[in-house]
C-alpha positions in Angstrom: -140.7 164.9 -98.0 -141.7 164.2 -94.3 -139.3 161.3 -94.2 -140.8 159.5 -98.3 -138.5 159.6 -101.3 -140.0 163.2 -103.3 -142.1 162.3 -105.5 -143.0 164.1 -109.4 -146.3 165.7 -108.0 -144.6 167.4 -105.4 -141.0 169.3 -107.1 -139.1 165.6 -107.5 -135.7 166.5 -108.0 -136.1 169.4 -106.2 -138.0 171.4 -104.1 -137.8 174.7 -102.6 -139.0 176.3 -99.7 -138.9 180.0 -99.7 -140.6 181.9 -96.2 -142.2 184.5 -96.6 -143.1 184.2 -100.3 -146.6 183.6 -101.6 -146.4 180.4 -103.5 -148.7 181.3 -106.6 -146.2 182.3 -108.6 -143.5 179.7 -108.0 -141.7 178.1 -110.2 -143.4 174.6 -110.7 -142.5 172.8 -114.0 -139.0 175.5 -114.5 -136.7 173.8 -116.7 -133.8 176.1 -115.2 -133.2 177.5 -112.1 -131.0 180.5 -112.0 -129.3 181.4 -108.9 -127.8 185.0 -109.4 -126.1 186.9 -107.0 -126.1 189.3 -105.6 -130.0 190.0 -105.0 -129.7 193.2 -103.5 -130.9 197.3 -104.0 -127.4 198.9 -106.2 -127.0 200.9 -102.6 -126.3 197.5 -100.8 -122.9 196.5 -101.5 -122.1 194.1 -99.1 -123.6 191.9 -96.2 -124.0 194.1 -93.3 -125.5 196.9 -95.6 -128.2 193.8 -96.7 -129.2 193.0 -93.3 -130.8 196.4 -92.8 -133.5 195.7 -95.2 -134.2 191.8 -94.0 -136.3 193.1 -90.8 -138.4 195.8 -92.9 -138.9 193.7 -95.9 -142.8 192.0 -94.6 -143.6 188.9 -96.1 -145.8 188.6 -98.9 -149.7 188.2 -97.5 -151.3 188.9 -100.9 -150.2 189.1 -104.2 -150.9 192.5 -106.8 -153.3 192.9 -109.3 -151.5 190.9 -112.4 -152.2 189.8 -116.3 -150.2 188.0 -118.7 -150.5 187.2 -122.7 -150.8 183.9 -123.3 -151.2 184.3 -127.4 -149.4 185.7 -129.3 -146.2 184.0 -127.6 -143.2 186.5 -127.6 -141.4 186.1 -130.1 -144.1 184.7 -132.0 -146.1 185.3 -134.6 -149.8 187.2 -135.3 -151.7 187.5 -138.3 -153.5 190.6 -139.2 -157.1 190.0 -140.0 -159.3 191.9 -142.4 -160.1 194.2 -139.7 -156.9 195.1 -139.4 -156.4 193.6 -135.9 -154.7 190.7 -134.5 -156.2 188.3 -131.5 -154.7 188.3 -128.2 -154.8 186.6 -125.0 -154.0 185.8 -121.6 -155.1 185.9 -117.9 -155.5 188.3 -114.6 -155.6 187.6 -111.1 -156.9 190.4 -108.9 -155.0 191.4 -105.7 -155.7 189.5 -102.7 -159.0 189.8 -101.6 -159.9 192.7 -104.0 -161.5 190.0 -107.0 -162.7 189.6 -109.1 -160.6 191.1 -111.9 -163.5 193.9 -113.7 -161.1 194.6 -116.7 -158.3 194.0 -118.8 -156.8 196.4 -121.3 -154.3 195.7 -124.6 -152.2 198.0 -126.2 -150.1 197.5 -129.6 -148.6 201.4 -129.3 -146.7 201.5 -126.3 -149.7 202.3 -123.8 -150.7 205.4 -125.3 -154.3 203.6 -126.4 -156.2 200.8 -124.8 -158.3 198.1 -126.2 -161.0 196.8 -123.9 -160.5 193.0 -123.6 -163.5 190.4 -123.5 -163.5 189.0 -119.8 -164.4 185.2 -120.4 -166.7 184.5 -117.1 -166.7 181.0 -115.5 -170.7 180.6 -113.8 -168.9 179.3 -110.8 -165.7 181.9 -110.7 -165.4 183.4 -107.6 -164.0 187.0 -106.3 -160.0 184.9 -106.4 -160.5 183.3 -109.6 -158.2 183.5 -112.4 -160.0 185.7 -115.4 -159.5 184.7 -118.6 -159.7 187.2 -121.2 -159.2 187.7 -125.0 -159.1 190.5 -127.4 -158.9 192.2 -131.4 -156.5 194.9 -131.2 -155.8 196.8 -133.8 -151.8 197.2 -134.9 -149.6 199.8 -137.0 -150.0 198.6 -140.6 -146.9 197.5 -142.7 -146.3 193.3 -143.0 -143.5 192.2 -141.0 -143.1 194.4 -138.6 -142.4 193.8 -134.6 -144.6 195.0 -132.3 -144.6 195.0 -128.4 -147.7 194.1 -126.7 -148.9 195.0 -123.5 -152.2 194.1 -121.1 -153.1 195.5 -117.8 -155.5 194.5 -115.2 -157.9 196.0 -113.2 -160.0 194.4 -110.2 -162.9 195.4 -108.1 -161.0 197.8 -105.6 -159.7 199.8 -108.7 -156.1 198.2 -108.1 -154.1 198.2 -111.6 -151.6 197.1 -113.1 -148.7 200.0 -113.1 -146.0 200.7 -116.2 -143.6 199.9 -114.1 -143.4 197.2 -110.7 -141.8 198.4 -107.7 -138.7 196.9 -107.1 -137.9 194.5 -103.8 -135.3 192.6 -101.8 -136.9 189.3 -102.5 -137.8 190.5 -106.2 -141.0 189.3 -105.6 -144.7 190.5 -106.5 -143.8 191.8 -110.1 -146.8 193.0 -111.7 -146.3 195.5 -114.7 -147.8 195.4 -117.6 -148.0 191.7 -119.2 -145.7 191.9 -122.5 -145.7 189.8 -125.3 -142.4 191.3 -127.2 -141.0 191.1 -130.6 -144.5 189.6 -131.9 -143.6 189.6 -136.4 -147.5 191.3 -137.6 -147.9 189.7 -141.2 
């Protein structure tokens, strides 16, 4: 890097340098890098079809409202408490300069109910901060049982997380719902 051997704190063996694509959600500490081709809409079929969509595909300035579970993993799994609820959590990132994230939401049913989710507030967080968040959501009884999870976030301009992300050339920017699936309920 600028003429030095690459070193472990800056992508050592490899770095990438993608323009136009917001850094924030690259792919620091990725055990595997995939390359898969082709990377392109199902109507583009071959190069001079692709290069239509290079000059109206912007760069990425700002990245969407987001959230993520953290715990339970996927895969994982989540003990029902007394209450009949299981503990999850994760973090948001509002979009751009819309921060700070108000809420988060978690649902064990699909989407069709919402639990509110604690907002764990740093004194010192500002308006781009990371949120933290964790919640009790309640799941469909029955002991061994998969369940999906899902969170979505919501930041100051209203911005929230949508079902489904909006698909682009670069594949970029995905922000539906966080999802934690195939999480065993005992």
């Amino acid at each position: 890097m600028n003429g030095s051997p690459l070193t472990p704190k800056h992508g050592f063996p490899v770095r990438v340098v993608t323009p136009g694509i917001a850094g924030g959600g690259g792919g620091a500490g990725s055990e595997v890098v995939e390359i898969a081709l082709p990377c392109s809409p199902p109507e583009v079929t071959d190069s001079q079809k692709a290069e239509g969509y290079w000059g109206i595909t912007p760069p990425v300035q700002e990245m969407p409202v987001n959230s993520s579970i953290s715990i339970p993993a996927e895969g994982s799994t989540a003990q029902r408490g007394e209450d009949g609820c299981i503990s999850v959590a994760g973090y948001a990132v509002p979009s751009g300069d819309d921060g700070p994230v108000t809420r988060v939401e978690v649902s064990a049913d699909g989407g069709e109910s919402w639990t509110a989710a604690e907002l764990i507030r740093h004194p010192e967080a500002g308006k781009w901060s990371w949120q933290l968040w964790e919640a009790r959501v309640r799941v469909p009884e029955g002991r061994g049982e998969k369940t999906t999870l899902y969170s979505r976030a919501t930041d100051t301009a209203g911005n929230t997380q949508p079902k489904v992300s909006q698909w682009n050339l670069r594949g970029v920017c995905y922000y539906e719902y966080g999802e934690a699936a195939d999480v065993t309920i005992t």
